[in-house]
N, CA, C and O atoms as a GROMACS GRO file, in nm:
protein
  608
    1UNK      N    1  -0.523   0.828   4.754
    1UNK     CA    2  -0.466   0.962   4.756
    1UNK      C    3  -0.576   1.064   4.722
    1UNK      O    4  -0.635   1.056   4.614
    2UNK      N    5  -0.611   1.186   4.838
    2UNK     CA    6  -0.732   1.240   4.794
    2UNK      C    7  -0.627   1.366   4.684
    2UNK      O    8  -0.509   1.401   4.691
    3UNK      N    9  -0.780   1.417   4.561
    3UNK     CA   10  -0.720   1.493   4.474
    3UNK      C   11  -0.763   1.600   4.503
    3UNK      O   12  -0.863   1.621   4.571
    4UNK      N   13  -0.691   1.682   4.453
    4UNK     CA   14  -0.662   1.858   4.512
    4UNK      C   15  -0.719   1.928   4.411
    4UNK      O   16  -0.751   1.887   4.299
    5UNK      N   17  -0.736   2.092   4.479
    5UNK     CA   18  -0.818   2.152   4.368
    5UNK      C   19  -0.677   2.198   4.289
    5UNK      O   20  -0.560   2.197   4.328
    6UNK      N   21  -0.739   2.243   4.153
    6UNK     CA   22  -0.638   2.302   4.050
    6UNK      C   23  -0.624   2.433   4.030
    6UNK      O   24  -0.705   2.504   4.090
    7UNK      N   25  -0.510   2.506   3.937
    7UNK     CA   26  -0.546   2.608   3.997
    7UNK      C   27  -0.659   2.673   3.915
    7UNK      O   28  -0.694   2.783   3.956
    8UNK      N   29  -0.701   2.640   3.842
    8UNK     CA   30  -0.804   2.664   3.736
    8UNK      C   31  -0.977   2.702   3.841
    8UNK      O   32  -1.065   2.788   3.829
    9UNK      N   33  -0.955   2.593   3.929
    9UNK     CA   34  -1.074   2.522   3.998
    9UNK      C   35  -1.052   2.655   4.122
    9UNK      O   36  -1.137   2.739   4.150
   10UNK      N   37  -0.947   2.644   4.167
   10UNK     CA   38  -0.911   2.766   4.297
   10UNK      C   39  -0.975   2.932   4.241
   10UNK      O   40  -1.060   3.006   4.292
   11UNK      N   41  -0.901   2.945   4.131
   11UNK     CA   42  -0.973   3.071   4.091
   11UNK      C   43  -1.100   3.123   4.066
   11UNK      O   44  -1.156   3.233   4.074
   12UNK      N   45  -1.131   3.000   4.030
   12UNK     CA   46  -1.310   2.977   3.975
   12UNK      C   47  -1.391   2.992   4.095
   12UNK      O   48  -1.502   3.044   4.083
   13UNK      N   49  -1.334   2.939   4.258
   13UNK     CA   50  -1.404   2.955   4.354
   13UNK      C   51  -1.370   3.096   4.397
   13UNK      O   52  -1.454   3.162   4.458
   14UNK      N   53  -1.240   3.150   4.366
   14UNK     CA   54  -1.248   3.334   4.435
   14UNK      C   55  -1.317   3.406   4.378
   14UNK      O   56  -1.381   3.494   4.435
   15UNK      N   57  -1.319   3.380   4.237
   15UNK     CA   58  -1.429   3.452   4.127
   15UNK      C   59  -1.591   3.417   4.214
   15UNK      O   60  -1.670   3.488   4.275
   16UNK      N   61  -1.587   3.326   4.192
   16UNK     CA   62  -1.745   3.275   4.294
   16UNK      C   63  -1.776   3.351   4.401
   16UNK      O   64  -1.893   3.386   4.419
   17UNK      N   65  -1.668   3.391   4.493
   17UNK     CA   66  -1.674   3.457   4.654
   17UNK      C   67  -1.643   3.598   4.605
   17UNK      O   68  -1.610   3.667   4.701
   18UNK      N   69  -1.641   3.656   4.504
   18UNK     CA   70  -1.640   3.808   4.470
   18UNK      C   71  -1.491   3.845   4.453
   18UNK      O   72  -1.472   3.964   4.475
   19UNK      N   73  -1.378   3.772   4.419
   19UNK     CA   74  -1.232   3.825   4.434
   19UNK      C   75  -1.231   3.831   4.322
   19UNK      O   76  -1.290   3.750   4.251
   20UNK      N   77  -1.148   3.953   4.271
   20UNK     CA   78  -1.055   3.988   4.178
   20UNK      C   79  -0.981   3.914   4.139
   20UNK      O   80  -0.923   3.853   4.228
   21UNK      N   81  -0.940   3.874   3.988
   21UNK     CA   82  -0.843   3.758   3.984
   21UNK      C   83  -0.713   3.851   3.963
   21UNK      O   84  -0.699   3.887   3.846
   22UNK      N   85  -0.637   3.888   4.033
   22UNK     CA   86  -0.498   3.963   4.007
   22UNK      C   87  -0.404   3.813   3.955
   22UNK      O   88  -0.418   3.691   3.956
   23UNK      N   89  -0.300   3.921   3.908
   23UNK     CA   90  -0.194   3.829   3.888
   23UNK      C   91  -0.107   3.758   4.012
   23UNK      O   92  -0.052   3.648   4.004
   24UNK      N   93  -0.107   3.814   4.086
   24UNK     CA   94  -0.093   3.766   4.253
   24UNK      C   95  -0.133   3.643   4.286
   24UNK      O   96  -0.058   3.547   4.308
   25UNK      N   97  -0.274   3.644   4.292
   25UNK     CA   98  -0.374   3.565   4.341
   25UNK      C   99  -0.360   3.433   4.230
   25UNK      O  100  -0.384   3.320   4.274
   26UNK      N  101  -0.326   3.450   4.102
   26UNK     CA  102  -0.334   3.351   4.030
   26UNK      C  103  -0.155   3.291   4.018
   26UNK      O  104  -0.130   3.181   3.969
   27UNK      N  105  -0.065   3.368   4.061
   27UNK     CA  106   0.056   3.286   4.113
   27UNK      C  107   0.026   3.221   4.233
   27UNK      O  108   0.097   3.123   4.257
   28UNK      N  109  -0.066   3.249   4.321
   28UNK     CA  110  -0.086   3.166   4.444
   28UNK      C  111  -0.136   3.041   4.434
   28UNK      O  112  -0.089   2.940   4.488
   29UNK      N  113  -0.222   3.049   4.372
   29UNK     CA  114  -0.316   2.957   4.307
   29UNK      C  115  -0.225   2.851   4.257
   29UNK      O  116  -0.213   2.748   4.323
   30UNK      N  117  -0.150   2.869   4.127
   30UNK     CA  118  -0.051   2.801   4.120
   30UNK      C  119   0.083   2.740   4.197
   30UNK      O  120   0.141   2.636   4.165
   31UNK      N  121   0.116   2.824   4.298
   31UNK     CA  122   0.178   2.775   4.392
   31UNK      C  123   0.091   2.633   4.446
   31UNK      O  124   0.086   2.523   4.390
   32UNK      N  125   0.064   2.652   4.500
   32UNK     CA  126  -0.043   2.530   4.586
   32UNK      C  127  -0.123   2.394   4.502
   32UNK      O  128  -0.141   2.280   4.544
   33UNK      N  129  -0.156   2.447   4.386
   33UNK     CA  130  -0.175   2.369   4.298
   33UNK      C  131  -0.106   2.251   4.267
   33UNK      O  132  -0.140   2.133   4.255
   34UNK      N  133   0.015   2.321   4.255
   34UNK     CA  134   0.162   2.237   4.203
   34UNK      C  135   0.238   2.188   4.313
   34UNK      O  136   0.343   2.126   4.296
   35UNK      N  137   0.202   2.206   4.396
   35UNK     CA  138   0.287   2.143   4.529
   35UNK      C  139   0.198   2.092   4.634
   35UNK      O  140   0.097   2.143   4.682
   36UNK      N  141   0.250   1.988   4.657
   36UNK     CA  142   0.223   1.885   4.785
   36UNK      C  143   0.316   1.893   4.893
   36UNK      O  144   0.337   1.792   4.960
   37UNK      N  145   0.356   1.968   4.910
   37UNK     CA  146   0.428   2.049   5.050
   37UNK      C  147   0.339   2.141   5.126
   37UNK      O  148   0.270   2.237   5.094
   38UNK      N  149   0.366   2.072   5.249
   38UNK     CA  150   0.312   2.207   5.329
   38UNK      C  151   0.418   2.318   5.348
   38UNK      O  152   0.540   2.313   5.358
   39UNK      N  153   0.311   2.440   5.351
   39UNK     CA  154   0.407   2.554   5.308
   39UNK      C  155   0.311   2.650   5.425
   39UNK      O  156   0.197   2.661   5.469
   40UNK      N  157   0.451   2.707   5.438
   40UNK     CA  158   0.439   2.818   5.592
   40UNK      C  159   0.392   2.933   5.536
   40UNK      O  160   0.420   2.958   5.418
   41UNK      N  161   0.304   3.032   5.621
   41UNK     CA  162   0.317   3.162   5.561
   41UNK      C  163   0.450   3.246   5.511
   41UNK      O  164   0.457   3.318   5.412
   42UNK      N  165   0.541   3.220   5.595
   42UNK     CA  166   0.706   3.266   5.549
   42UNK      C  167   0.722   3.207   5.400
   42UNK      O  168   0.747   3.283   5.307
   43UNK      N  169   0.711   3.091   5.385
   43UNK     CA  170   0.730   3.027   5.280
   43UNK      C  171   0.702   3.117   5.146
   43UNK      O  172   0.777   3.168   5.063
   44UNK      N  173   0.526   3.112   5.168
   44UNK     CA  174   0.472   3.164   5.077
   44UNK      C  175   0.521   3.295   5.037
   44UNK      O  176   0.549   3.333   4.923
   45UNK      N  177   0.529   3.363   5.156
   45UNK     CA  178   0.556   3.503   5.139
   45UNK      C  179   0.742   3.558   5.055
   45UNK      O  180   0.784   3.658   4.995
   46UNK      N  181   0.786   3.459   5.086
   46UNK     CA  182   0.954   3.459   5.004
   46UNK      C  183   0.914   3.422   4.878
   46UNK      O  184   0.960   3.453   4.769
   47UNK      N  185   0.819   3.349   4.908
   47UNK     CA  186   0.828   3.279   4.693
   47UNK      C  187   0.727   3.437   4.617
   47UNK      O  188   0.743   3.487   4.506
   48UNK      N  189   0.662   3.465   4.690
   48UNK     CA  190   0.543   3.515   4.623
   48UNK      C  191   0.661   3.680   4.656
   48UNK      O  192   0.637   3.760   4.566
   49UNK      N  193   0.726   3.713   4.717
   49UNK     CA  194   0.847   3.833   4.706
   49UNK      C  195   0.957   3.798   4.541
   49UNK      O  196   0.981   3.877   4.450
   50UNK      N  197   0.986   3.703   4.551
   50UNK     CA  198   1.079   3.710   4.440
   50UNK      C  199   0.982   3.725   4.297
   50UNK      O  200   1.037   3.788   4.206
   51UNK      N  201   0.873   3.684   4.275
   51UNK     CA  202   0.806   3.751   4.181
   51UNK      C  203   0.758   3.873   4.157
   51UNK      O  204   0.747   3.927   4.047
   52UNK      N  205   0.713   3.939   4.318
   52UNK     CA  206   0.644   4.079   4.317
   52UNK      C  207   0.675   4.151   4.424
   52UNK      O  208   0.596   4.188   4.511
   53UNK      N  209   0.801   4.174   4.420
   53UNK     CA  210   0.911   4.254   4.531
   53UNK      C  211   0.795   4.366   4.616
   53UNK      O  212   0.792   4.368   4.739
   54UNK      N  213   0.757   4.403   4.582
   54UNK     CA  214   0.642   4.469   4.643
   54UNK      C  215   0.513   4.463   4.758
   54UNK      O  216   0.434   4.544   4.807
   55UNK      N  217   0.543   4.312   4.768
   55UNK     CA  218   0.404   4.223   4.817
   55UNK      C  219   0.458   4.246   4.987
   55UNK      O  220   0.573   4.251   5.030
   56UNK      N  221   0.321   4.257   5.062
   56UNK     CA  222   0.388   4.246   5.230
   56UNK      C  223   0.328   4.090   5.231
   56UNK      O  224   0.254   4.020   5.162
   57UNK      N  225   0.387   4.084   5.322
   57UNK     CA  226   0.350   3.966   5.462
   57UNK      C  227   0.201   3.958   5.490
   57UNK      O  228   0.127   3.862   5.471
   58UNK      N  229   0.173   4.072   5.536
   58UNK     CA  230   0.023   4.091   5.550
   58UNK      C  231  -0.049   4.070   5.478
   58UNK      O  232  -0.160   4.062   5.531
   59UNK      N  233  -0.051   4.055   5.372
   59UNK     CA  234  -0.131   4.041   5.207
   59UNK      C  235  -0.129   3.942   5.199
   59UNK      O  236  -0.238   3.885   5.196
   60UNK      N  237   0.000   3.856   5.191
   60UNK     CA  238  -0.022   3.728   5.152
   60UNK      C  239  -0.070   3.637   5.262
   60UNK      O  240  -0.110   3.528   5.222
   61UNK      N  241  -0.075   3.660   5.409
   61UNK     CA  242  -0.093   3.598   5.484
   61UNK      C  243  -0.271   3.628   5.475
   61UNK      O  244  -0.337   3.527   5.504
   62UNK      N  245  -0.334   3.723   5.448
   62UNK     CA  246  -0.457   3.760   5.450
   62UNK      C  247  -0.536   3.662   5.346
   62UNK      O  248  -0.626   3.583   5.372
   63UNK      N  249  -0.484   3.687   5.236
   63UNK     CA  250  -0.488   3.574   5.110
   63UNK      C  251  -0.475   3.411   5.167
   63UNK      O  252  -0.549   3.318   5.136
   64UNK      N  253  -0.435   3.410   5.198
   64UNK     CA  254  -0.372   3.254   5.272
   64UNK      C  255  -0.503   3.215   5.363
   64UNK      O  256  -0.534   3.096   5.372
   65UNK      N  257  -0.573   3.308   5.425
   65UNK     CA  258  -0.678   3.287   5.583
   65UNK      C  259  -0.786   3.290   5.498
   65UNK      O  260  -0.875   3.205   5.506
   66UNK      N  261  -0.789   3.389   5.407
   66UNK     CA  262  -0.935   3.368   5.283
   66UNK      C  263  -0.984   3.254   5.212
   66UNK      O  264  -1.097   3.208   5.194
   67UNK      N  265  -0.832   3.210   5.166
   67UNK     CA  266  -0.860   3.100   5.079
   67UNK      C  267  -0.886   2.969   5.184
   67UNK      O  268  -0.962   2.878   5.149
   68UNK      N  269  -0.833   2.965   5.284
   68UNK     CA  270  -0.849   2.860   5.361
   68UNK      C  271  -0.967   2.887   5.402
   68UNK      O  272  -1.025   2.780   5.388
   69UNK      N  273  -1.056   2.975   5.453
   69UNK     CA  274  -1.209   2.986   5.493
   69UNK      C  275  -1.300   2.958   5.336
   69UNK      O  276  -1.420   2.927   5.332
   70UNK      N  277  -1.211   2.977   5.219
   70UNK     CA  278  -1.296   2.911   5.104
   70UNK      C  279  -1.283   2.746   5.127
   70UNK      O  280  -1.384   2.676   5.121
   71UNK      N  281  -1.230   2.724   5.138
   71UNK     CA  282  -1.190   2.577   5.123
   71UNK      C  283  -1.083   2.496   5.058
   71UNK      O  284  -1.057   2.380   5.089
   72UNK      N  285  -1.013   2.579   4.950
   72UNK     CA  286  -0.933   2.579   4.870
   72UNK      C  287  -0.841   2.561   4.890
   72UNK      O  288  -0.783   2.523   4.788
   73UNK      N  289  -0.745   2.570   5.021
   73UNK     CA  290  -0.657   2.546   5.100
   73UNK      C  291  -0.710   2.508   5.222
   73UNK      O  292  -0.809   2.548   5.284
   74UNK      N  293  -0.599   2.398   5.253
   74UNK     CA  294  -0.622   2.339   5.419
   74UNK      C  295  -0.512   2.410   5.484
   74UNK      O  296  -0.415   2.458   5.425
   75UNK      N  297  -0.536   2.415   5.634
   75UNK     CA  298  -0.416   2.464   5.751
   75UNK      C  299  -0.422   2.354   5.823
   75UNK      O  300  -0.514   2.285   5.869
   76UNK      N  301  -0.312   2.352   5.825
   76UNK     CA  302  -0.239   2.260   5.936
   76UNK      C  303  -0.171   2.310   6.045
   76UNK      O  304  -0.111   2.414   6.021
   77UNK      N  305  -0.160   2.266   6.160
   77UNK     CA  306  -0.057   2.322   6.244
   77UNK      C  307   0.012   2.219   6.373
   77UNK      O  308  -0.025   2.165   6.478
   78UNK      N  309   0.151   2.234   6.278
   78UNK     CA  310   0.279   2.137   6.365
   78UNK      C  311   0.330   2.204   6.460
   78UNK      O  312   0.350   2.323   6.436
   79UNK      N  313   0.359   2.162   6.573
   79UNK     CA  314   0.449   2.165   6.674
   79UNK      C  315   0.559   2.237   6.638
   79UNK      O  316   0.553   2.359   6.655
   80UNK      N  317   0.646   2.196   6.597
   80UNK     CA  318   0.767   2.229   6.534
   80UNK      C  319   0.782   2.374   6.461
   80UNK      O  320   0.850   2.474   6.487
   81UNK      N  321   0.663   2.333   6.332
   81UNK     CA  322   0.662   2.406   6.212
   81UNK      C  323   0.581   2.494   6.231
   81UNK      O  324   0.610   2.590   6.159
   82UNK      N  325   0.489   2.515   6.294
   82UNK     CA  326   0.399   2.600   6.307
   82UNK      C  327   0.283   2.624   6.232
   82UNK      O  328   0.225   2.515   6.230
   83UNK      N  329   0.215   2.709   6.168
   83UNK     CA  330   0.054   2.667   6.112
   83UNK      C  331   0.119   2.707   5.947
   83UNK      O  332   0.136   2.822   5.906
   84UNK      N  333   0.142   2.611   5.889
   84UNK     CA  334   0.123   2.580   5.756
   84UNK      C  335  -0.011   2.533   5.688
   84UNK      O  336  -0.102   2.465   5.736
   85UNK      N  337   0.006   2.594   5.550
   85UNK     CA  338  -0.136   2.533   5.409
   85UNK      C  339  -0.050   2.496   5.297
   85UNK      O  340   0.061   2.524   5.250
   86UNK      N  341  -0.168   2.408   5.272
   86UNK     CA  342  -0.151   2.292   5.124
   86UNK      C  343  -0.319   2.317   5.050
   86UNK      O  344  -0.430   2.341   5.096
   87UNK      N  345  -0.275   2.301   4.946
   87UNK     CA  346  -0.392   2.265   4.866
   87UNK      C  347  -0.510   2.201   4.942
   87UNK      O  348  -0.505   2.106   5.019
   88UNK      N  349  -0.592   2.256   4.914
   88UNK     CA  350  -0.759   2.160   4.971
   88UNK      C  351  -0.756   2.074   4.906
   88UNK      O  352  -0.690   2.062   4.802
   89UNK      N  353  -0.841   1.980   4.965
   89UNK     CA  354  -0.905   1.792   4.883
   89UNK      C  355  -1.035   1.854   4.820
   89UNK      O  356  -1.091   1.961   4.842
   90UNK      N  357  -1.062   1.758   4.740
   90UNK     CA  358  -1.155   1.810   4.667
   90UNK      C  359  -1.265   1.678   4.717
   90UNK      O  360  -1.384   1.703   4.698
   91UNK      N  361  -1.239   1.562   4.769
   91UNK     CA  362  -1.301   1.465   4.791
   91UNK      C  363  -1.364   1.479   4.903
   91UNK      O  364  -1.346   1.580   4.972
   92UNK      N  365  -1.454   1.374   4.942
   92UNK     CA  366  -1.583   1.377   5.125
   92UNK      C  367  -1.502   1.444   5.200
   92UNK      O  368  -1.381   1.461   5.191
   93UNK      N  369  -1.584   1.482   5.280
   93UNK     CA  370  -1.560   1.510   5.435
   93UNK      C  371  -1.434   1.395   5.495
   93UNK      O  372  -1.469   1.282   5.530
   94UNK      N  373  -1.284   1.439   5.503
   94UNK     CA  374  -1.215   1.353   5.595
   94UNK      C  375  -1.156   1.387   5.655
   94UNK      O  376  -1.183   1.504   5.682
   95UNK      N  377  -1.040   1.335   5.725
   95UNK     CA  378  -0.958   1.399   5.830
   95UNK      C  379  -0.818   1.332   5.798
   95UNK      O  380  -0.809   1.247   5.709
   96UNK      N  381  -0.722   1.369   5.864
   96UNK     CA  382  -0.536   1.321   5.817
   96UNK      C  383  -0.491   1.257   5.916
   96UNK      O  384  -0.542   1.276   6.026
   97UNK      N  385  -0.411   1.187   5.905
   97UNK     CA  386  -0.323   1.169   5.971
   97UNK      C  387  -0.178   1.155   5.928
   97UNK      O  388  -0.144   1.060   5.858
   98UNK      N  389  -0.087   1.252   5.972
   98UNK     CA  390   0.031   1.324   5.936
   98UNK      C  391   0.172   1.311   5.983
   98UNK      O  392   0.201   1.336   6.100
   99UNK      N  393   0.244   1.278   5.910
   99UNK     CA  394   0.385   1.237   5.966
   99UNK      C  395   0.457   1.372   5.978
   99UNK      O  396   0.471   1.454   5.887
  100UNK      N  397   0.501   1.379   6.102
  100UNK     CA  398   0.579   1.497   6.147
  100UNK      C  399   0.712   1.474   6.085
  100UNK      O  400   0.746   1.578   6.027
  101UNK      N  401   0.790   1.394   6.075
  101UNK     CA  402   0.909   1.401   6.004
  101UNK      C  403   0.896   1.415   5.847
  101UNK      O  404   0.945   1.523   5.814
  102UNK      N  405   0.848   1.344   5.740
  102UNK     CA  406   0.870   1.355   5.629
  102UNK      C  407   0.707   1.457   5.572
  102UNK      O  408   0.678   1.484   5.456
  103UNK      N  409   0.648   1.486   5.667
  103UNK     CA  410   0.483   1.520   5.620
  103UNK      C  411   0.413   1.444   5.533
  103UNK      O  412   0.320   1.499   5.475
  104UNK      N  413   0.435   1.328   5.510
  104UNK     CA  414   0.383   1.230   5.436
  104UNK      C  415   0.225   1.238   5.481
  104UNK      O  416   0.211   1.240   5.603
  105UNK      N  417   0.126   1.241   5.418
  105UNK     CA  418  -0.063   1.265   5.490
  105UNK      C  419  -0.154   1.144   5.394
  105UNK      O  420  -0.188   1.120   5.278
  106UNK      N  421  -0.164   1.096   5.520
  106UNK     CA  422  -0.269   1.009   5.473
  106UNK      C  423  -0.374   1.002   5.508
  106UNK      O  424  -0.381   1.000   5.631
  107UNK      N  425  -0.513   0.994   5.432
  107UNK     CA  426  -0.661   1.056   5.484
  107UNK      C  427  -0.771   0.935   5.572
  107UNK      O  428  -0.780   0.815   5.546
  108UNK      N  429  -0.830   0.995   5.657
  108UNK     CA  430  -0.865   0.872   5.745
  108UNK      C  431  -1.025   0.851   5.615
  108UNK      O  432  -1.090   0.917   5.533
  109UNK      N  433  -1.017   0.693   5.684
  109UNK     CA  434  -1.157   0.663   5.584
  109UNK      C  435  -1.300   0.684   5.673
  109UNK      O  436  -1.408   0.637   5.640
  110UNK      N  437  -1.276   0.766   5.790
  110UNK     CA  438  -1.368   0.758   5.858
  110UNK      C  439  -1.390   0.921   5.939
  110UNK      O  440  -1.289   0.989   5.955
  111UNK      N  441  -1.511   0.970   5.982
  111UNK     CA  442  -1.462   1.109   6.052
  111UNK      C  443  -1.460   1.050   6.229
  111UNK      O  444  -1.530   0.953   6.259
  112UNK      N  445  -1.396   1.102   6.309
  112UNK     CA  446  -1.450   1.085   6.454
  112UNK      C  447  -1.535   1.118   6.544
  112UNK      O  448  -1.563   1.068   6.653
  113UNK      N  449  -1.592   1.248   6.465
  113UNK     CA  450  -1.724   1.277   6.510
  113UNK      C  451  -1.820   1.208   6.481
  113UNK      O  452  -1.916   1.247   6.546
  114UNK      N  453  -1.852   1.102   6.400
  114UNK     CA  454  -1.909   1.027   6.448
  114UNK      C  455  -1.949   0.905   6.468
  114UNK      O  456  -2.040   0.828   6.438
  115UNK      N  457  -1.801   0.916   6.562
  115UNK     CA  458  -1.834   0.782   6.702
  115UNK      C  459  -1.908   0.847   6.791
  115UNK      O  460  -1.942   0.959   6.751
  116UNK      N  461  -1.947   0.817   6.903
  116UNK     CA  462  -2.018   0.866   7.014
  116UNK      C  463  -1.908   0.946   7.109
  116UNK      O  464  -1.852   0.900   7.209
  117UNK      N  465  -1.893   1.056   7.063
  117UNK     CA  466  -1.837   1.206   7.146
  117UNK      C  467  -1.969   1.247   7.226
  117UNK      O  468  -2.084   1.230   7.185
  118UNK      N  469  -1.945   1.283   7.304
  118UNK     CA  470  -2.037   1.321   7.437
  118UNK      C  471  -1.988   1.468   7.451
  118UNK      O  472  -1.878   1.487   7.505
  119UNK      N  473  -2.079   1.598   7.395
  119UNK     CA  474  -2.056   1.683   7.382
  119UNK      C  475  -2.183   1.742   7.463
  119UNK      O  476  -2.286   1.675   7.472
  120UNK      N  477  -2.169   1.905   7.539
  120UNK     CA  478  -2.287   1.930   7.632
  120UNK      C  479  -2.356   1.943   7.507
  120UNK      O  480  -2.325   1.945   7.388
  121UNK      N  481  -2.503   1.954   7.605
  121UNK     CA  482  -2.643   1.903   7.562
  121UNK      C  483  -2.648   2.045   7.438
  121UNK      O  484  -2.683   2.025   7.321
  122UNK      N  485  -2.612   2.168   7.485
  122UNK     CA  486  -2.643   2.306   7.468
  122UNK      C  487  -2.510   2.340   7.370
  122UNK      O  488  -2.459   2.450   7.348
  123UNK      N  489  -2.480   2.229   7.327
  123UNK     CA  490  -2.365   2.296   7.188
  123UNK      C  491  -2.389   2.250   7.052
  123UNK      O  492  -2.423   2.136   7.019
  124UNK      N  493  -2.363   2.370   6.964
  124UNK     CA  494  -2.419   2.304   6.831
  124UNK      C  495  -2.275   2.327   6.768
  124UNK      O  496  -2.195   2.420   6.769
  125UNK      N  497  -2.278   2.210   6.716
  125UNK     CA  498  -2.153   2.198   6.601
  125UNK      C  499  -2.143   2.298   6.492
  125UNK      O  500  -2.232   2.288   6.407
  126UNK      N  501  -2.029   2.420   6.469
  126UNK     CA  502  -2.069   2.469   6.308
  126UNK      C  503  -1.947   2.421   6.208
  126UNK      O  504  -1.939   2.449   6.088
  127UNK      N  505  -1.860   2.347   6.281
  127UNK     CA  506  -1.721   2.318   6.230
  127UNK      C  507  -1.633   2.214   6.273
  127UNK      O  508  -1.638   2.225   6.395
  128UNK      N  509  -1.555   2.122   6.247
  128UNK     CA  510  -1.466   2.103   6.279
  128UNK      C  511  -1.304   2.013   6.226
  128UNK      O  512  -1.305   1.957   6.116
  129UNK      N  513  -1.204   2.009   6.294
  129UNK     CA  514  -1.090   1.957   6.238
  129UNK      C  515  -1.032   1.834   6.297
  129UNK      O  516  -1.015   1.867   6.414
  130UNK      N  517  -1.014   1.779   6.292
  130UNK     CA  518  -0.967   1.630   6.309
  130UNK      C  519  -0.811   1.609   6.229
  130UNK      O  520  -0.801   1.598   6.106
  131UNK      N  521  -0.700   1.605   6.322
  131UNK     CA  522  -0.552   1.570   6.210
  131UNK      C  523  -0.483   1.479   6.361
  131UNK      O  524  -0.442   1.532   6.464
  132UNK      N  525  -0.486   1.340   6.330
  132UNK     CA  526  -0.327   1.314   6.397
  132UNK      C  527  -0.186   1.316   6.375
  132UNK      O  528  -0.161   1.228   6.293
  133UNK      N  529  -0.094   1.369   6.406
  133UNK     CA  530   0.007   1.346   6.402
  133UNK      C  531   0.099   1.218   6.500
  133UNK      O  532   0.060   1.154   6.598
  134UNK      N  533   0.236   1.214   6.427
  134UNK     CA  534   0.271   1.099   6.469
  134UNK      C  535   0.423   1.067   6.327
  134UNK      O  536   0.435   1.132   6.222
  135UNK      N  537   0.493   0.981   6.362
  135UNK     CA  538   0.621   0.941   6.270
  135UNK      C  539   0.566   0.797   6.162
  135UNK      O  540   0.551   0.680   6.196
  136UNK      N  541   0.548   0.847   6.050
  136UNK     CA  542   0.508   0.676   5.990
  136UNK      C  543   0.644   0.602   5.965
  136UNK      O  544   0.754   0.651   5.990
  137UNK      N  545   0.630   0.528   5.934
  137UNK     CA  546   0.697   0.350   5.937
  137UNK      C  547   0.838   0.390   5.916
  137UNK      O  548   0.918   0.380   6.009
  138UNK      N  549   0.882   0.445   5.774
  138UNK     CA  550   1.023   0.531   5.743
  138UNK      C  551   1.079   0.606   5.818
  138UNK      O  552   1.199   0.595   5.842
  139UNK      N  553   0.996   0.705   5.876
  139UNK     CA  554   1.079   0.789   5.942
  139UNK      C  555   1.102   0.721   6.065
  139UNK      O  556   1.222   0.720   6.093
  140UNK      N  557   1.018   0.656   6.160
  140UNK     CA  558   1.049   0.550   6.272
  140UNK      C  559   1.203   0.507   6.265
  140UNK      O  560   1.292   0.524   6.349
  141UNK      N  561   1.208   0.449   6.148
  141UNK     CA  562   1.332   0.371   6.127
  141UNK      C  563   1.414   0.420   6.094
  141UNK      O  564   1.514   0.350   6.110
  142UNK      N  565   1.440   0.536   6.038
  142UNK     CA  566   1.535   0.606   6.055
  142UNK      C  567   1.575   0.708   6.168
  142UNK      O  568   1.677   0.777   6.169
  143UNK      N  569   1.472   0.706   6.264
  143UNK     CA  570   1.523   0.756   6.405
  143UNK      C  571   1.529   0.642   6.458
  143UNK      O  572   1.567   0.661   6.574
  144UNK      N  573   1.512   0.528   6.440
  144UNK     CA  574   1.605   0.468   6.538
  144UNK      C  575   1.720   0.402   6.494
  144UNK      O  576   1.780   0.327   6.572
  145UNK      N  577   1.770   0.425   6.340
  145UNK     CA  578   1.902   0.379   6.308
  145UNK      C  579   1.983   0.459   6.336
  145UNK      O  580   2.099   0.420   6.354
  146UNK      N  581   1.930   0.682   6.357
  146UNK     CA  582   2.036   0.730   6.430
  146UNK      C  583   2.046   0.713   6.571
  146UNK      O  584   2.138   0.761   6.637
  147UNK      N  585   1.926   0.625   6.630
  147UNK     CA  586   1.945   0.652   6.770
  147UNK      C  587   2.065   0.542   6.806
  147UNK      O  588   2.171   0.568   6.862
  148UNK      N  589   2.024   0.418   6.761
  148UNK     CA  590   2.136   0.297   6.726
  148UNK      C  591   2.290   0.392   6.679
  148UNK      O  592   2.399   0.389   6.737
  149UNK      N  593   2.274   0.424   6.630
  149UNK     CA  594   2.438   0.488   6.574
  149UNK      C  595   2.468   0.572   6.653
  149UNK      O  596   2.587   0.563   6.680
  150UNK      N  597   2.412   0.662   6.713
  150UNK     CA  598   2.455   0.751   6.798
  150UNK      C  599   2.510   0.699   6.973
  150UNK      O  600   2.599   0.747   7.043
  151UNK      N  601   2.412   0.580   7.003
  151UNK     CA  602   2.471   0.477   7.103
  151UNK      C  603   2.576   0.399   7.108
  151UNK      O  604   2.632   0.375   7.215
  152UNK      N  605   2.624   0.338   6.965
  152UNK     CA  606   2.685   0.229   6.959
  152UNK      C  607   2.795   0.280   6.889
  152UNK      O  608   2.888   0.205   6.858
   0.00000   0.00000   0.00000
């Protein structure tokens, strides 16, 4: 199980990148900290309203794209759900692979860049993301005990 930054550790890196520590920013911090859910910008933005009725969408979603270009938060983006963040890993360079039904994430022990990808001659790498999705073992079986019940 890779370990996540805290929110102690999150703040310490906005302080690092020149941010202000508001009280905002350090309920966010704690949000994410404390949860292993992926969480939507909507998400965020309802939790982070009932504390500071005041807050837009835009703010927190801006906050949300910052911290994820720190590192501090990862984005994800489901089909379904659309581009959700969780807490960053604090561990190597890896990549996920992600259950669309329960979001259960488990980290690959390997990156795929590099196996032999055949990329043109004239491109230089400055980034990249690697996530499969897919149903693990539980949720399998419980779509097919409703698919079974719903047939039979």
């Amino acid at each position: 199980m890779a370990e996540h930054y805290t929110d102690t550790q999150m703040l310490e890196m906005m302080a690092k990148h020149g941010w202000r520590i508001t009280d905002q920013r350090r309920t966010l911090a704690q949000l994410f900290a404390e949860s292993d859910a992926y969480l939507s910008p909507k998400d965020v933005y309802e939790y982070m309203k009932t504390k500071y009725p005041g807050v837009s969408f835009d703010t927190v979603y801006r906050n949300l794209r910052i911290m994820s270009e720190m590192g501090v938060l990862e984005q994800f983006y489901f089909l379904d759900g659309g581009l959700k963040f969780r807490g960053g890993c604090l561990t190597r360079h890896h990549h996920h692979v992600i259950c669309t039904g329960c979001e259960k994430t488990l980290s690959l022990d390997y990156c795929p860049m590099e196996q032999s990808i055949e990329l043109p001659d004239d491109f230089q790498v400055m980034n990249h993301r690697f996530e499969i999705y897919g149903l693990c073992r539980d949720c399998q079986s419980d779509s097919d005990a409703a698919r079974e019940q719903s047939e039979g």
